[in-house]
N, C-alpha and C positions, 0 to 999 in steps of 0.2 A: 400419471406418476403419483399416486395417493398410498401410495403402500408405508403402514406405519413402523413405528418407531421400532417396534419388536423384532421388525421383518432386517431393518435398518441395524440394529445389534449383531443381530448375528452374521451379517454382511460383515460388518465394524470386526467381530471376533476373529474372523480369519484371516482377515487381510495382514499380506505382511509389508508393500509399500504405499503408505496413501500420500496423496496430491492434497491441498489445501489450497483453494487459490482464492482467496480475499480481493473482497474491494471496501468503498467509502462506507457503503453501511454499517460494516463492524467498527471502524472508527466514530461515525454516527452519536452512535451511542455511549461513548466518551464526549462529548461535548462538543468532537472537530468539525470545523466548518464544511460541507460537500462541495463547495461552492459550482454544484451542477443543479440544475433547476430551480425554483424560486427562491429569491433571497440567496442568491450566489453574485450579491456585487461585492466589489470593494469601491468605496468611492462611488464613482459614479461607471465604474468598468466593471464588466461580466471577466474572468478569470481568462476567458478564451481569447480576451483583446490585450491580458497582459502577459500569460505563460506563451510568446511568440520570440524564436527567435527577431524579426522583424521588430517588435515593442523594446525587445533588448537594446538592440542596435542602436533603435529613436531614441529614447528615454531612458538611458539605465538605472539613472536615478528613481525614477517611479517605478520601474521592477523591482529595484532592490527595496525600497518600501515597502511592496505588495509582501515581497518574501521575507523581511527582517518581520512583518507584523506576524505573516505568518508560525514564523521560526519561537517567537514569544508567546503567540498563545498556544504551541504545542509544547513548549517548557513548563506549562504549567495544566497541563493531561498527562491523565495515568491509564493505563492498560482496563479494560470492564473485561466481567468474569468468561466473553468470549475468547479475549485473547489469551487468559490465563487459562482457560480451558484448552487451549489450542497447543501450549506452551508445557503446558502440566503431560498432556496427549504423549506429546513429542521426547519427554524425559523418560516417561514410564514405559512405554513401548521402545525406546532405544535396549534398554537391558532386556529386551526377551529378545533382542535379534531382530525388532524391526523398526522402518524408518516413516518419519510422516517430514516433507518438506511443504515449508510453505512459500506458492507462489503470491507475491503482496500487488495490487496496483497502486497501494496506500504509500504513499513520501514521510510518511509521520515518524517512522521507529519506533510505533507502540508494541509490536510485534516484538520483536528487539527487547522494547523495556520489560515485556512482560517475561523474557527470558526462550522465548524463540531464538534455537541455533543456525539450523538449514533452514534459513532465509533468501529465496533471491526476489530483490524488489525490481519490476523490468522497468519500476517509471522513476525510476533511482529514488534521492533522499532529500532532505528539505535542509538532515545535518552535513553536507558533503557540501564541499565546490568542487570546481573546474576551472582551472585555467582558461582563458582565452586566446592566450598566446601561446605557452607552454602544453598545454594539457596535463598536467597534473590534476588529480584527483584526492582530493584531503579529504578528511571529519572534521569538522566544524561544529563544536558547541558554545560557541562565545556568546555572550549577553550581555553588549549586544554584539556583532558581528564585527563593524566600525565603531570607532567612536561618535562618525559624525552621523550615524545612525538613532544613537542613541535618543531616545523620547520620540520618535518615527516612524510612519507606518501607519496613523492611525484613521482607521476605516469609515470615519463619518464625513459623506459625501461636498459638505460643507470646507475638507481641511483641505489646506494650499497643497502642493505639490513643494516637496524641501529642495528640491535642484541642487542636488550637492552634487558639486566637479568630481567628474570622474576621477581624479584624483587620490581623491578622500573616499571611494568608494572599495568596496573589498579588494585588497591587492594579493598577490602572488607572494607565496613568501622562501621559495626558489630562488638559490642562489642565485642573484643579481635579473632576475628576474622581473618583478613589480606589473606582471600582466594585471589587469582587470582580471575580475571572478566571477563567476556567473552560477547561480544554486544549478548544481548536479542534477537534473530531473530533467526529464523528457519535455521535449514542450510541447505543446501540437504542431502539426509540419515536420515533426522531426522523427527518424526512425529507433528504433527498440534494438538498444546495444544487442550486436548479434553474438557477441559471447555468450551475454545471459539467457538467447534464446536460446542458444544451441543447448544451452545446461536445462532449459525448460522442456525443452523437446524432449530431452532422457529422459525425464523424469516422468513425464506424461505418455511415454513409452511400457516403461517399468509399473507404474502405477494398476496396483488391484483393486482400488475404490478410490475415487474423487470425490470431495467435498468441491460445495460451491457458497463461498459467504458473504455476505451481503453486497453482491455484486451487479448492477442491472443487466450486465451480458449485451450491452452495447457497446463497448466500448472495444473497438479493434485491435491490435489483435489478439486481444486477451476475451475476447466474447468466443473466439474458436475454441479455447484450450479444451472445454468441460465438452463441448458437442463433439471434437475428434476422439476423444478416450471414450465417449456412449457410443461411437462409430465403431468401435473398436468391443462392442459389447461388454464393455466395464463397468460396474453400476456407481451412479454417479448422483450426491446427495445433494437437492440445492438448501441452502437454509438462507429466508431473504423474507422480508416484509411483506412481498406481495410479488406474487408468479411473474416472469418475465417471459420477453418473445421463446426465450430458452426451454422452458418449463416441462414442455411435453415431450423432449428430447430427452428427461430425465427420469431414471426409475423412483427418486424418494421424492418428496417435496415435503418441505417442513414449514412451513408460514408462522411471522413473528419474530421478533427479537430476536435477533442473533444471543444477547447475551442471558438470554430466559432458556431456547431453543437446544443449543451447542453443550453446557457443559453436563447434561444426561445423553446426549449423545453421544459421549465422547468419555464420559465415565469408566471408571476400570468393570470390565465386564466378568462375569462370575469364573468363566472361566480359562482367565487369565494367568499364568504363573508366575506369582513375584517371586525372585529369587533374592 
């Protein structure tokens, strides 16, 4: 899959529905933490010992830390010129009549900020809760979340744990309700709302070119999407810092910076009709 940028346009020119499905490297490169491979602790935990159902249950108080720290240092990231490129993509191609959705593994809402509409995130949001009792599903921007949150969270392996009674911890705000809340996102162990897939499955159906961005292709089952639509003989672009198990399954490969990479890829092409 070496075939260049040139070959890659003119694929890009006629396509009229494309896939987009992101991962942690395009956030990356805004400043967000991956927290997969080295220098993925918080504290003295790897991310996989605290996004657990299970970790919730023990300790909510130390989840909600992990995720209140989190929730604050993506308050203060902004979109890099891949997202705006992805976003810009999506506006200007809607008026010729055609559609770019992006699927996100990203929980950030950079996507979103950058002004991305056909969004589905399958690993939800970092700004949503969930009920524990109720199930309700909210947006959630508050900073911080709780009051007794506030100044919490903070990631050097030296700081106490705040043990705040679940009380005081994010409540339900459903009438007469007062569940616990728990951040909206998938954990590990847990499965991939099957609404969002069913909406991902059309869309990976319909799709006449796939992009693949900064994503390792390990991660299940979103490592399938990009290899069934090249089953399906759809050419299918990876753009990612360095080839993964995926690579050879693909017609384009683009190595490097998503945010260097993406937005000559994805630029208005000569002959395009603005109207």
């Amino acid at each position: 899959p070496r075939i260049g940028m040139a070959d890659f346009r003119e694929v890009f020119a006629k396509a009229k529905h494309i896939a987009i499905i992101t991962g942690a490297g395009v956030s990356a490169e805004s400043g967000v933490p991956t927290f997969r491979g080295a220098g993925g602790f918080w504290r003295k935990w790897q991310a996989q010992e605290l996004a657990t159902p299970e970790a919730f249950a023990r300790n909510p108080s130390r989840v909600w830390e992990f995720y209140h720290y989190r929730r604050e240092v993506m308050l203060s990231k902004h979109p890099n010129p891949a997202h705006i490129a992805i976003a810009e993509c999506e506006r200007r191609l809607s008026k010729q009549g055609r559609s770019v959705v992006v699927i996100t593994q990203n929980i950030d809402e950079l996507h979103r900020k950058a002004g991305t509409k056909h969004l589905l995130e399958i690993h939800g949001s970092l700004f949503k809760t969930r009920c524990t009792n109720c199930g309700n599903v909210a947006a959630n921007y508050k900073s911080p979340i709780c009051p007794a949150l506030a100044g919490k969270g903070a990631p050097d392996p030296e700081t106490e744990d705040a043990t705040i009674p679940v009380e005081d911890l994010p409540q339900c705000e459903e009438d007469g309700c007062n569940g616990l809340l728990r951040p909206h996102v998938v954990w590990f162990g847990e499965t991939l709302d099957p609404d969002i897939l069913t909406e991902v499955e059309k869309e990976l159906e319909i799709c006449d070119l796939c992009l693949v961005v900064g994503t390792s292709s390990v991660v299940y089952p979103a490592a399938m999407f990009a290899p069934q639509v090249s089953a399906r003989g759809v050419p299918v672009a990876e753009f990612n810092m360095e080839a993964t198990p995926a690579t050879n399954r693909f017609r384009f490969h683009f190595p490097g910076p998503c945010g260097t990479t993406l937005p000559p890829a994805l630029a208005r092409h000569q002959t395009e009709i603005i109207t």
